[in-house]
C-alpha positions, 0 to 999 in steps of 0.5 A: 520498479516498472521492470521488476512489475512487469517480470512479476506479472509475467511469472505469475501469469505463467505458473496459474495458466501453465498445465491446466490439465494437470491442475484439473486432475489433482487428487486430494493429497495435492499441495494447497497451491495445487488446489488454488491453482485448480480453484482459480482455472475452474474461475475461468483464468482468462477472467480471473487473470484480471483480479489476480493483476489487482492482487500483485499491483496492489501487493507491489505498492503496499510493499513499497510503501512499508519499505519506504515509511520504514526507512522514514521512521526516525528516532525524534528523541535523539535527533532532537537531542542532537539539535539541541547539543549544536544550538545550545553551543550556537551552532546553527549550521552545525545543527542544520548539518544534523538534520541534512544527514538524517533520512526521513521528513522529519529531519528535512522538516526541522531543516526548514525550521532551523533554515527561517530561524532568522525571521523569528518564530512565526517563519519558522513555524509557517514553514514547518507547516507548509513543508510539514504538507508536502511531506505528508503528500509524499508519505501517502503517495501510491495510497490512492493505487491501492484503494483503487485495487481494493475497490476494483477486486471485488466489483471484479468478483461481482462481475465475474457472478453476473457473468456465470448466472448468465451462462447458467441462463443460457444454458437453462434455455438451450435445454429447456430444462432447470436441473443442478448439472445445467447450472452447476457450472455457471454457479460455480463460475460465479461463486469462485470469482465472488470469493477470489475478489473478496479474498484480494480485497481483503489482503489488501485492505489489511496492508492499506489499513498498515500503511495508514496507521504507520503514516499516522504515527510519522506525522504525529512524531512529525508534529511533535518534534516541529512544537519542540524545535521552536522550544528548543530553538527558543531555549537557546536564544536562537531567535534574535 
């Protein structure tokens, strides 16, 4: 994973900050990819490497994260259905074999479950809900690098129109004069950095607010199948 970031950030790196000559002289018929690329070099690229980092680190985490909640999603209907066909045949073992070759935390939740099913119903429930917490952790693993990113692409921006107002001050004092061609640069340096933090912001906070609705809706399903594996559970006369 590190590698595949890193060759990523290269690539990147290389294909904005390649031919800025080029990149300044595009016409009007030139690509949109053309015209962001010319967009971020007047930015300062040196500068605006730095939100364009928060971009693909933030983009690499989110696309993780959908992978792996997506590949965690489990169908709780037929898994419990499955449990319920072993148990009501008092097949415990073979029930908790169901839940071993079922992906997802759910399926290892009800594992726990059905593992403490000797100590009657309050173990089974006190360990769904202390391994229910650790799934949760790592269901939200890698969030808190993404909000980072969404915090830091802005403030970013900002610093980046500090930075030009004080170029177009300088340049008000080396003149002497305040005239829109002395300051039309630093502006404009300050204006595109704003935009290009918001925008980063922006993509990213839209996979964030994705990947906290997709956890939701696992936890939830979670909690639903670990009430009714202790009904199942005592529907079939498990606990003794």
């Amino acid at each position: 994973m590190r590698n595949f970031l890193a060759l990523l950030l290269v690539i990147v790196l290389v294909v904005f900050t390649a031919d800025p000559i080029y990149a300044q002289d595009v016409a009007d018929e030139a690509s949109g990819f053309q015209v962001l690329k010319e967009k971020f070099i007047e930015g300062g690229w040196m500068f605006m490497s730095f939100v364009l980092v928060c971009l693909i680190l933030g983009l690499a985490f989110c696309i993780e994260r959908i992978i792996t909640l997506n590949v965690a999603t489990t169908n709780t209907d037929k898994l419990l259905a499955r449990i319920n066909d072993n148990l009501s045949s008092g097949d415990l073992e073979g029930a908790k074999e169901v839940c071993r070759s079922t992906q997802g935390p759910t399926a290892s939740v009800l594992y726990e479950g059905l593992k403490n099913a000797g100590g009657g119903p309050e173990a089974v429930e006190k360990a769904i809900v202390s391994y229910g917490s650790v799934q949760m952790g790592l269901l939200e693993k890698g969030l808190v690098w993404i909000s980072l990113f969404i915090a830091i692409a802005p403030m970013l921006g900002f610093m980046g129109t500090v930075i030009g107002m004080i170029q177009a001050f300088d340049k008000i004092e080396a003149v002497g004069d305040i005239s829109p061609t002395v300051v039309a640069g630093g502006i404009k340096v300050a204006l595109l950095t704003t935009v290009f933090g918001l925008i980063v912001a922006i993509i990213l906070q839209i996979f964030y607010n994705y990947i906290v609705s997709k956890v939701d809706g696992i936890v939830n399903r979670m909690e639903d199948a670990s009430i009714a594996l202790v009904d199942i559970m005592a529907s079939n006369n498990v606990f003794k």
